[in-house]
C-alpha positions as CSV (number, residue, x, y, z in Angstrom):
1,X,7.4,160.2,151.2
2,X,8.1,157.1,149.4
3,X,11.0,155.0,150.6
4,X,13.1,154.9,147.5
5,X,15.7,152.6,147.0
6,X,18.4,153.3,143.9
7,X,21.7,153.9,142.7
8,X,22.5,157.3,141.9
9,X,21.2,158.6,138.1
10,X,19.4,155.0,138.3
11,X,15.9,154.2,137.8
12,X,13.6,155.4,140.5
13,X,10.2,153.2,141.8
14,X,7.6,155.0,143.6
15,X,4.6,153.1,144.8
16,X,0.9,154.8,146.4
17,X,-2.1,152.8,147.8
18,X,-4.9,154.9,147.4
19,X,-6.9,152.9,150.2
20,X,-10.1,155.1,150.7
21,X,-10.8,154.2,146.7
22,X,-11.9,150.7,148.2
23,X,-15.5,151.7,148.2
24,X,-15.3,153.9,145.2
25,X,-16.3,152.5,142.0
26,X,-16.5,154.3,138.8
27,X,-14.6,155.6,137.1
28,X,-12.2,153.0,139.2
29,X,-12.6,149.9,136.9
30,X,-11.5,147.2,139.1
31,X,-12.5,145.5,142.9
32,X,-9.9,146.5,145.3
33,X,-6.9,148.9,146.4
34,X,-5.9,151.0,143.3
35,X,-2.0,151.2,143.7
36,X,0.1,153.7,141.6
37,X,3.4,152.0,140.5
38,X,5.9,154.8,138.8
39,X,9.0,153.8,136.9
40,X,10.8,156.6,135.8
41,X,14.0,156.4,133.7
42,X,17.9,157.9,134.5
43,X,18.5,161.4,132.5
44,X,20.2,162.2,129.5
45,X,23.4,162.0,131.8
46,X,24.2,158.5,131.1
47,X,25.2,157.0,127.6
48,X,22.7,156.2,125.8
49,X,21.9,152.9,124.4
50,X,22.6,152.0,120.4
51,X,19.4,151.3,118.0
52,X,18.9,149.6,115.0
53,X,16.3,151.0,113.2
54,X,14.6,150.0,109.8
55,X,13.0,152.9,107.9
56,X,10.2,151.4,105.4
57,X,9.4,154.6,103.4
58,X,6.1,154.7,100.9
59,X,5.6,157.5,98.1
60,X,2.5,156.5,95.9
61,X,2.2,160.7,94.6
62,X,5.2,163.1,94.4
63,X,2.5,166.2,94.3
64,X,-0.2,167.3,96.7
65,X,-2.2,170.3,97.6
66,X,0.6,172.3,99.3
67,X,3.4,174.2,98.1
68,X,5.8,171.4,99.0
69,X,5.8,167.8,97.6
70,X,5.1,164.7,99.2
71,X,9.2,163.8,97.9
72,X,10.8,166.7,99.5
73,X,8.7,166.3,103.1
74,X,9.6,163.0,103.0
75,X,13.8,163.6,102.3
76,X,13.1,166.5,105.1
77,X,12.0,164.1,107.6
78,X,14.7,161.4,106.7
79,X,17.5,163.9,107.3
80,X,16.3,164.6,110.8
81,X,16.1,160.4,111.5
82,X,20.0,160.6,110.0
83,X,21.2,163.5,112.0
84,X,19.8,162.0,114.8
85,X,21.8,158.4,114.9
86,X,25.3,158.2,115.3
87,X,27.8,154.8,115.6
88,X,27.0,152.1,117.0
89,X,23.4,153.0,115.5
90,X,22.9,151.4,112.4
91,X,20.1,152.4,109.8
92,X,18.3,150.6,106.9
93,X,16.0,151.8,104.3
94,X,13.3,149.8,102.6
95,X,11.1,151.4,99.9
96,X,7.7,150.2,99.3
97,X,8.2,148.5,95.9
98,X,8.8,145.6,94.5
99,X,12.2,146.0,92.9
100,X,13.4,147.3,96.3
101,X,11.9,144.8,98.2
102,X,14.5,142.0,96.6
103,X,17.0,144.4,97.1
104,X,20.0,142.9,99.0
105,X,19.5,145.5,101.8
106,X,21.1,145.8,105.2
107,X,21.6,148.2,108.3
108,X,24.5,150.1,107.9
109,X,26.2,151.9,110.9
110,X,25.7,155.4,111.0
111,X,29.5,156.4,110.7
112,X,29.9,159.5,108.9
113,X,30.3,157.2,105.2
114,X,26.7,155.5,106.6
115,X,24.6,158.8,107.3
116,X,26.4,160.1,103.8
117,X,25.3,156.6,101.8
118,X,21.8,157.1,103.4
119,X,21.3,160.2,102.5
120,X,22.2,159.7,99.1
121,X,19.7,156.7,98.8
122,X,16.7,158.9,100.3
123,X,17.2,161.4,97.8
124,X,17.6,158.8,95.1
125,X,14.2,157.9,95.9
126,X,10.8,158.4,93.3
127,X,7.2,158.2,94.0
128,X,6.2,154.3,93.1
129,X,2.6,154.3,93.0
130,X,0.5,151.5,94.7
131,X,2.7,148.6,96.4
132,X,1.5,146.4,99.4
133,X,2.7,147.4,102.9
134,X,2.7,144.4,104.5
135,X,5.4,143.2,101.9
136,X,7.8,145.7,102.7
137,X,7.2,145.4,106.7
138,X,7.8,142.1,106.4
139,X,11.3,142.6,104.8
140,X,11.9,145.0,107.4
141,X,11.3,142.2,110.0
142,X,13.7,140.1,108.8
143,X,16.7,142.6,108.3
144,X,16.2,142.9,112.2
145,X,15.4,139.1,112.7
146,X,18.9,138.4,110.7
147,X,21.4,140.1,113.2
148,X,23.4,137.9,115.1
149,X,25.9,137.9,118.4
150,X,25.2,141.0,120.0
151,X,23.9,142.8,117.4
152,X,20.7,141.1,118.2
153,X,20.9,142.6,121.9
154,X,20.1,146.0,120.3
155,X,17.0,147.7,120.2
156,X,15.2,147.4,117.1
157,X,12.6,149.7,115.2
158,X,10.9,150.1,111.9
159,X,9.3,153.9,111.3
160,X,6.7,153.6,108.3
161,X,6.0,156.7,106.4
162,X,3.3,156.3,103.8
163,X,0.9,158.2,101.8
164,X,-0.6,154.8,100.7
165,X,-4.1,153.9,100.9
166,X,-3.4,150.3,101.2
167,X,-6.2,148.9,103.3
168,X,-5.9,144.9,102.6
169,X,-3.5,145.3,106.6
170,X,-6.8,146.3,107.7
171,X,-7.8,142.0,107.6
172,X,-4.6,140.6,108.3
173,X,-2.9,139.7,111.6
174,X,0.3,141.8,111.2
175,X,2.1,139.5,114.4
176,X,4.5,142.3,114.2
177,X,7.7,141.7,116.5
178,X,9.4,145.1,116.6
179,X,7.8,148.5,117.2
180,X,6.6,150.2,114.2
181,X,6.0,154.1,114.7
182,X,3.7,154.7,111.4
183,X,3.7,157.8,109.9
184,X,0.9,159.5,107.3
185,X,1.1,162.6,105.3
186,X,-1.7,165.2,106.5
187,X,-5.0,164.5,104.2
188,X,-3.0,161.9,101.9
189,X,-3.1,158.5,103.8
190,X,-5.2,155.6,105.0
191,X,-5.7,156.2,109.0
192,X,-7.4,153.2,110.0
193,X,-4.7,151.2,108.2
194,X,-2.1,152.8,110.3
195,X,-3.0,152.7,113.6
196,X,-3.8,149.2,112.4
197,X,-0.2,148.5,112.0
198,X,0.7,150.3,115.0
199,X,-1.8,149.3,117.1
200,X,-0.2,145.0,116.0
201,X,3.5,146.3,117.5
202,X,4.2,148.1,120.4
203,X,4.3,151.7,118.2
204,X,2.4,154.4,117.3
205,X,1.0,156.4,114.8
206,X,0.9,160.3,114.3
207,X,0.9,163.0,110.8
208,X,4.3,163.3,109.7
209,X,3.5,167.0,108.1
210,X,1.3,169.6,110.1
211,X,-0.6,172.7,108.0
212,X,2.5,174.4,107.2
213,X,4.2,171.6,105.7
214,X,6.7,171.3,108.6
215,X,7.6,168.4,110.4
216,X,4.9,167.3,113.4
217,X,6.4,167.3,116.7
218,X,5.0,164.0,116.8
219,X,7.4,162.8,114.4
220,X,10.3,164.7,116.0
221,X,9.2,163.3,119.4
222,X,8.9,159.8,118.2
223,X,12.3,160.0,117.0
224,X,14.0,162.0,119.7
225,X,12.5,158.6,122.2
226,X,14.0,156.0,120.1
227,X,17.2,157.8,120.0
228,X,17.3,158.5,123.8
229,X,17.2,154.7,125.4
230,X,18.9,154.3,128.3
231,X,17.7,151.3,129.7
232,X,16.0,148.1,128.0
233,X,13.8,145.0,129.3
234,X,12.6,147.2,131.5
235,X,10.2,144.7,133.6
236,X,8.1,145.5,136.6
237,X,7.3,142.6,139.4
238,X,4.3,143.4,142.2
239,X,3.7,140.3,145.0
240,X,1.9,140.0,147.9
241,X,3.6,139.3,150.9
242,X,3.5,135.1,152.0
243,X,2.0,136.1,155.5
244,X,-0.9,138.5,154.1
245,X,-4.1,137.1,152.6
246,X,-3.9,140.1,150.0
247,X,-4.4,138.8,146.3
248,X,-3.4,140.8,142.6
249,X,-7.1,141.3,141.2
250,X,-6.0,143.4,138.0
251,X,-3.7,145.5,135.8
252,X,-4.1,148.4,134.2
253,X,-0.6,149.0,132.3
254,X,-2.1,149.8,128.6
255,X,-0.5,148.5,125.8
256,X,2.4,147.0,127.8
257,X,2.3,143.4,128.5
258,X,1.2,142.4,132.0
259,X,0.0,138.4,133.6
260,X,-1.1,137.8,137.0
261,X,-0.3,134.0,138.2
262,X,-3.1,131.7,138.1
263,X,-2.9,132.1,142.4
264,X,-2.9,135.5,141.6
265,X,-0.2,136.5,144.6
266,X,2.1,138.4,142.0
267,X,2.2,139.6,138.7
268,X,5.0,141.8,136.2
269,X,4.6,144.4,133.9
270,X,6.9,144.6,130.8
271,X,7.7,148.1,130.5
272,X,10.5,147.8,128.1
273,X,12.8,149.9,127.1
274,X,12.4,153.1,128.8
275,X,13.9,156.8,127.1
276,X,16.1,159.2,129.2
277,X,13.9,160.9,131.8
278,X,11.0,159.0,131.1
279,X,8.0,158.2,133.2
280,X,5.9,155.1,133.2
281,X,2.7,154.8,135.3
282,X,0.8,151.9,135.8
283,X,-2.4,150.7,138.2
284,X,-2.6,147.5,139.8
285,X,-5.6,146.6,141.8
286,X,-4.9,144.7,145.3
287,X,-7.8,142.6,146.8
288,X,-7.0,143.2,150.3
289,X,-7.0,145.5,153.2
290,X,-3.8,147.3,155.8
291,X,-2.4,145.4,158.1
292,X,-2.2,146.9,161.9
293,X,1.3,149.2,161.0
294,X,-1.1,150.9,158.3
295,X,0.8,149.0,155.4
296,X,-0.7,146.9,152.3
297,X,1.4,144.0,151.8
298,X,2.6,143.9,148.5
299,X,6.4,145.1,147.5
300,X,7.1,146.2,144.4
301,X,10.6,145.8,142.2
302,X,12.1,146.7,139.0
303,X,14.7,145.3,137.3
304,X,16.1,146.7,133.7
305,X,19.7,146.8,131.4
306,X,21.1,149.9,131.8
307,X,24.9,151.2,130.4
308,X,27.7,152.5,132.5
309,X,29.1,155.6,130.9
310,X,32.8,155.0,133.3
311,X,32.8,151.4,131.3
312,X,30.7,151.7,128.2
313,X,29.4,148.2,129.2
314,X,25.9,146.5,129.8
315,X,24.8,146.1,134.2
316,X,21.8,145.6,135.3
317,X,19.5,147.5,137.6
318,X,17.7,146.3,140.3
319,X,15.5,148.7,142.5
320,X,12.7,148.1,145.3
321,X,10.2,150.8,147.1
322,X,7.9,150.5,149.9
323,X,4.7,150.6,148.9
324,X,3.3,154.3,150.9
325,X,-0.5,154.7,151.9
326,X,-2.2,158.1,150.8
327,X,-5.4,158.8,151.4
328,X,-8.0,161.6,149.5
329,X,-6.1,165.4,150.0
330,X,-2.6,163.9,149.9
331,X,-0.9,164.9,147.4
332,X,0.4,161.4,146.1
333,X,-2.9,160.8,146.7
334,X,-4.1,163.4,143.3
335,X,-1.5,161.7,141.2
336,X,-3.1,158.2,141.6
337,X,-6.7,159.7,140.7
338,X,-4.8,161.4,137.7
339,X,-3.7,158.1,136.1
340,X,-7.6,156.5,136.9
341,X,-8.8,159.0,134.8
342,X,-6.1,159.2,132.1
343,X,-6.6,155.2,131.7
344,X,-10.7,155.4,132.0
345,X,-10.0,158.1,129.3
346,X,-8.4,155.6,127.5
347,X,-11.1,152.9,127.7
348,X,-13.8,155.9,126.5
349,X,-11.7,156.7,123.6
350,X,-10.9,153.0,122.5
351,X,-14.8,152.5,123.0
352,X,-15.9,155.5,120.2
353,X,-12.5,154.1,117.8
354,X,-14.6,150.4,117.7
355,X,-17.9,151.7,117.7
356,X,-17.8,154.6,115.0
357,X,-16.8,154.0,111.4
358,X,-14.3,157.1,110.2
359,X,-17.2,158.6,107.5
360,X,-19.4,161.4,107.2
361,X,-22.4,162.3,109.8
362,X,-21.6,159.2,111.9
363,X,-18.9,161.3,113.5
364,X,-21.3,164.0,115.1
365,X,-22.1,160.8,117.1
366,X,-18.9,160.1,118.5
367,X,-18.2,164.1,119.0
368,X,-21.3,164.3,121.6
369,X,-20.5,160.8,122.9
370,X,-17.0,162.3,123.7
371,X,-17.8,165.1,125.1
372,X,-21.1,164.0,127.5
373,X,-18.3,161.2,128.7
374,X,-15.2,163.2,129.0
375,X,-17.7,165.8,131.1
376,X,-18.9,163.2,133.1
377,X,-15.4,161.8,133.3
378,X,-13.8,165.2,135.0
379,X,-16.9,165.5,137.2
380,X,-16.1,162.4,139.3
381,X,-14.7,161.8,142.5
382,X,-11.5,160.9,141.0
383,X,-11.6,164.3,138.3
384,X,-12.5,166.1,141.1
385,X,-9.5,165.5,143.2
386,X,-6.8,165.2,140.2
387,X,-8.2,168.5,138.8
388,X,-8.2,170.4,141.8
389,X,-4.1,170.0,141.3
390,X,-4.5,170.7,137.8
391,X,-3.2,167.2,136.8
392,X,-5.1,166.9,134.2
393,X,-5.5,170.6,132.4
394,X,-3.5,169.0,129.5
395,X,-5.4,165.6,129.2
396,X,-8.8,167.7,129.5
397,X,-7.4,170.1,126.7
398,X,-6.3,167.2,124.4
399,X,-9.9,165.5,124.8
400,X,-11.2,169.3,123.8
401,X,-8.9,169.2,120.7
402,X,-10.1,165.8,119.8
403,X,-13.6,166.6,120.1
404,X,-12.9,169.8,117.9
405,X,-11.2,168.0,115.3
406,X,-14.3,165.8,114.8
407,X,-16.7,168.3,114.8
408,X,-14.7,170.1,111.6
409,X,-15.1,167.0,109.5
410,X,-10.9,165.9,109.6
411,X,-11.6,162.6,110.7
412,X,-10.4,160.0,113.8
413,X,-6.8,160.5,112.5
414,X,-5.9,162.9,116.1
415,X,-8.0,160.6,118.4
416,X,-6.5,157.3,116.2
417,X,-2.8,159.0,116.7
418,X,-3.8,159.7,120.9
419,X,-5.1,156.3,121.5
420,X,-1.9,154.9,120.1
421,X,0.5,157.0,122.1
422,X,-1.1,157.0,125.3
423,X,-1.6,153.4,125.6
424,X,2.1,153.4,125.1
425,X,2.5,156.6,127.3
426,X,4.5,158.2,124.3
427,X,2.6,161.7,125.7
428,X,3.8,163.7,122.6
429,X,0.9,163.3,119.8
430,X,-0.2,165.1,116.8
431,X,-2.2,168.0,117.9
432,X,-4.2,169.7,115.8
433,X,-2.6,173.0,114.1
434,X,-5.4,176.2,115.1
435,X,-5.1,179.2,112.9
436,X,-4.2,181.5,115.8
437,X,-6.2,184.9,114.6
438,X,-5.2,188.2,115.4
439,X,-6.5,192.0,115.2
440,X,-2.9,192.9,113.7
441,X,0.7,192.6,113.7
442,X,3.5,193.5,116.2
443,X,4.2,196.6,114.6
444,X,1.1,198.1,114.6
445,X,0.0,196.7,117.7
446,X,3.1,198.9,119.2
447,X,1.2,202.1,117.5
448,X,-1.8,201.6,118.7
449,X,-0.7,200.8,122.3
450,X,1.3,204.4,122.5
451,X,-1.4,206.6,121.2
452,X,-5.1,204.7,122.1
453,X,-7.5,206.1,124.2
454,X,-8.6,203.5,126.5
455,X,-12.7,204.1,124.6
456,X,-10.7,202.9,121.9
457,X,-9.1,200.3,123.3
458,X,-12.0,198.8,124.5
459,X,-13.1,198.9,120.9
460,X,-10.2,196.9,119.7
461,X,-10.4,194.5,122.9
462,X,-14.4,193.9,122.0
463,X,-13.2,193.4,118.1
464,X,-10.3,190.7,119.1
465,X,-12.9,189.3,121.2
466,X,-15.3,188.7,118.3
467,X,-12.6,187.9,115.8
468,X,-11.7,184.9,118.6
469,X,-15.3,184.0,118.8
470,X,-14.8,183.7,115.4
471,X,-12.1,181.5,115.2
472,X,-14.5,179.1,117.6
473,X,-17.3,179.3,115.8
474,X,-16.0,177.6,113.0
475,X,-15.5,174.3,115.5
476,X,-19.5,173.8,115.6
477,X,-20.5,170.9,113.7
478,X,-22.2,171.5,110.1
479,X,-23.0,168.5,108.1
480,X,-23.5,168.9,104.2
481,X,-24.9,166.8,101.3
482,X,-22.3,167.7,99.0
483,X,-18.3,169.6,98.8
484,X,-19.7,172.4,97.0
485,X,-22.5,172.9,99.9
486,X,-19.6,172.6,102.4
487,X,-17.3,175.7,100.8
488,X,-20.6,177.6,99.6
489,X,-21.7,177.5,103.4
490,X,-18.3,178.4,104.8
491,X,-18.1,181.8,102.4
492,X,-21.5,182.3,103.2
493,X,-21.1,182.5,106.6
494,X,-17.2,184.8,106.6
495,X,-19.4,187.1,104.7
496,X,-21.6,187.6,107.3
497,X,-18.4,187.9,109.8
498,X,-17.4,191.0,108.2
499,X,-21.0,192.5,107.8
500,X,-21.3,192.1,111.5
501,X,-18.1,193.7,112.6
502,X,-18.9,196.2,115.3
503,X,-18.7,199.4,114.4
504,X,-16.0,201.9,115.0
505,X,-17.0,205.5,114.6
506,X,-14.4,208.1,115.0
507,X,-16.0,209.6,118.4
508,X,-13.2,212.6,118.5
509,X,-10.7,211.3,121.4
510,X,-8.6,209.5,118.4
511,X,-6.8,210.6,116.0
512,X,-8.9,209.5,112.2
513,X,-5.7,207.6,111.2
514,X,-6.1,205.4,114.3
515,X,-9.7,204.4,113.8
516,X,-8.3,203.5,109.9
517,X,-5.7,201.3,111.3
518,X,-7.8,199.7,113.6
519,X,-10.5,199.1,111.0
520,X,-8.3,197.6,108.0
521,X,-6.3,195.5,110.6
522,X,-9.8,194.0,111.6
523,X,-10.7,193.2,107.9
524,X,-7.4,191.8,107.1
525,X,-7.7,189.2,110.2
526,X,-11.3,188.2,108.9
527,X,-9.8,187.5,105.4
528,X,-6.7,185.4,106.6
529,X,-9.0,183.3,108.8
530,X,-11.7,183.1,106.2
531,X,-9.0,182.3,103.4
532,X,-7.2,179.7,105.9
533,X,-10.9,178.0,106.4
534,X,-11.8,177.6,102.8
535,X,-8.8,176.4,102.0
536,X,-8.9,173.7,104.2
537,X,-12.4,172.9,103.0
538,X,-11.2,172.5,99.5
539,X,-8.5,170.2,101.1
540,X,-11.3,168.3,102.9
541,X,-13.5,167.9,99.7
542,X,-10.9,166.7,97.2
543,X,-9.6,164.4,99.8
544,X,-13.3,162.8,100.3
545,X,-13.8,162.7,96.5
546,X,-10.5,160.9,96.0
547,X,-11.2,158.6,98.9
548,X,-14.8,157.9,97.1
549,X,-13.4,157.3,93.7
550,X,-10.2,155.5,94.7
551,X,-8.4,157.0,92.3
552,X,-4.7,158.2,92.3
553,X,-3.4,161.1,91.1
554,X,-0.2,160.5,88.5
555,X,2.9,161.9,89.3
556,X,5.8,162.9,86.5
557,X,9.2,161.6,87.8
């Protein structure tokens, strides 16, 4: 066991030398030691710390395809960001448009006359039409820059919500100095020109609205982190010892700021600030060997800003561990090979972003490329060992999901919105919604259960086998000249679903009104997943041909 050295509900520092890893190469990207360095945060139990947040909010279309408007998704997801904050948090909103933009406009603390004056002024709000992001971000910048005394000690963040398709960010260096978490309605924004924006600040980007028109839980999960801070300048230091002849040779820490000295005996880590229970994970390659008491000699510290909840005032934290040596079959042994796959998961995704342009049948590259490498990737020494402890079941079912995506023509959003939040280990991304099918409801289901013969069950398993297989079918790639060849394909093929639906004669051991319910159940699953797929197809298609045209729709307000 690590040696752990901290305060009670304090930050804890965990350190593991994988030293048999020496001789391994890929998918280890660096010469030397691999060495797992974990910070992980206090729990909710202490207070947490105040925000200030900036809320830059961008509504070119009140209407879309769904039953709810762009106007009322966005006041839904505004009234979770105000419930959320509470004094000292302070809030300021910023619409994208010009008149707004020379607005004289502040934070304002989130006393109960603050979270009633903001929510008055989201709901005030009207879809503007086109207006320049950068403007507006730039106006958020310098309501933050302005604070003064301590005030400026707070945390600031801007969240951008936009169903813009501004792309002139896409050529500019943003030189963003606050985190901007960017947020895009589902088939109605510019992806590439918000992870842009996120990708130039330490923040991410996700969908604000999933299928259903509900709030993503990447949204909520973005939120829920900048409103549970409990420590701040979080900053990581790793040195060799002055005796040893050991020497830092890299640092794998994402999108978190790391240096090695030019002598390149230590080196930090700037993990920031850091939400209640969080865990940060970074690798950091040693060029050296164990001395005779089996040791590598490096130490490891952390030092951050917490807040005392017995004295509601700023200490700071300072914690060491003893760096332990695990070797292959340990188990802190697996959670080293975990993160060297996580971050060479990383480097494959960032790799496909650069190398693929988000359009048409180039995409059915960078499907295959992501799968053959992903396979490759779990097959490795290092997938081996962090899968036999199922470390990685949910990174391997994300890289499925991100695959799948691709492969049904919606884009690089999912792997645009992953690349962002695992860089920043913000582990809660926009996953894409599945149409879960069924053979039929609870009640029915009940029936059946009570009176089936198990022939008959058997049936009904085989039927919700093929009505899954189905539902996974519609995940191979198909690649069409035009929209209209896309849907005509897609009802095509459903009516050849329900034209191959096994058959289900009454063979005597059931009652007829059974083999009925079982039947029309079957049929009714078929349509809901057939109606659910060409739906989203006419989604896709009208989205693509407003993208091609670059048109707008108009909005009445």
């Amino acid at each position: 066991m690590a040696q752990v050295h901290h305060a009670e509900n304090g930050v804890q520092l965990t350190a593991y030398a994988k030293v048999d890893a020496i001789n391994v190469n890929w998918p280890k990207s660096h010469l030397g030691i691999p060495v797992l360095v974990r910070v992980k945060a206090p729990t909710a139990t202490l207070e947490r710390k105040p925000v200030d947040l900036v809320a830059v909010l961008d509504v070119n279309c009140c209407g879309g395809l769904g039953p709810v408007n762009r106007m009322d998704l966005l006041r839904k997801a505004m009234d979770l960001v105000i419930e959320k904050l509470s004094k000292p948090d302070c809030l300021a909103i910023v619409p994208v448009q010009a008149s707004a933009i020379a607005e004289n406009l502040n934070l304002r603390e989130m006393d109960d006359i603050g979270r009633s004056e903001a929510t008055k002024r989201v709901k005030s709000l009207v879809a503007t039409g086109d207006n320049k992001l950068s403007t507006a971000l730039k106006k958020a910048e310098e309501i933050l820059d302005k604070r003064e005394g301590k005030d400026k000690e707070k945390a600031g963040f801007i969240i951008l919500i936009s169903d813009g398709d501004d792309g002139s960010v896409l050529g500019a260096e943003m030189n963003l100095n606050y985190s901007v978490h960017a947020f895009g309605f589902r088939d109605a924004h510019n992806p590439r020109a918000m992870h842009h924006i996120a990708n130039s600040s330490t923040g991410t980007y996700g969908i604000l609205n999933d299928e259903d028109d509900g709030i993503t839980e990447a949204f909520t999960s973005s939120v829920n982190n900048i409103t549970s801070i409990v420590a701040v300048n979080a900053v990581v230091t790793i040195s060799c010892k002055p005796e040893s002849t050991a020497k830092l040779s890299a640092i794998e820490s994402g999108r978190f700021k790391r240096e090695i000295k030019d002598d390149r005996t230590s080196g930090f880590i700037t993990a920031g600030a850091l939400q209640a229970g969080a865990v940060r994970s970074f690798i950091v390659y040693v060029d050296g060997d164990v001395d005779e008491n089996n040791e590598l000699p490096i130490t490891v510290h952390v030092r951050c800003e917490g807040r005392s909840t017995s004295q509601h005032a700023q200490n700071i934290v300072q914690q060491n561990a003893q760096v332990v040596v695990v070797r292959h079959g340990d188990e802190n042994s697996r959670l080293v090979a975990a993160e060297i796959v996580r971050v060479e998961a990383m480097r494959i995704v960032d790799e496909i972003i650069k190398k693929y342009n988000d359009n048409g049948k180039a995409l059915s590259g960078a499907a295959d490329e992501l799968h053959d490498q992903w396979r490759r990737l779990k097959e490795s020494e290092y997938g081996e060992e962090a899968g036999q402890a199922c470390l990685i079941s949910v990174l391997t079912a994300e890289m499925e999901d991100m695959e799948a995506t691709i492969r049904r023509s919606c884009g690089m959003s999912y792997m645009l919105s992953w690349q962002t939040c695992h860089s920043l280990q913000h582990l809660k991304t926009t996953r894409p919604s599945s149409s879960s099918v069924t053979t039929m409801g609870k009640g029915s289901s009940a029936v059946a259960g009570a009176t089936a013969s198990p022939n008959f069950m058997a049936r009904g398993a085989e039927i919700g086998k093929f009505v899954g297989m189905v539902a996974g079918e519609r995940k191979r790639k198909h690649y069409y000249s035009s929209e209209l060849e896309m849907i005509e394909h897609r009802l095509t093929y459903w009516s050849k679903v329900k034209c191959g639906l096994p058959p289900m004669h009454h063979d005597g051991e059931c009652p007829d009104h059974m083999t009925t319910l079982f039947r029309d159940a079957s049929h009714e699953s078929i349509d809901r997943a057939m109606y659910h797929d060409v739906f989203l197809a006419v989604v896709h298609a009208t989205g693509r041909r407003s993208s091609k045209s670059g048109g707008h729709c108009s909005c009445r307000h």
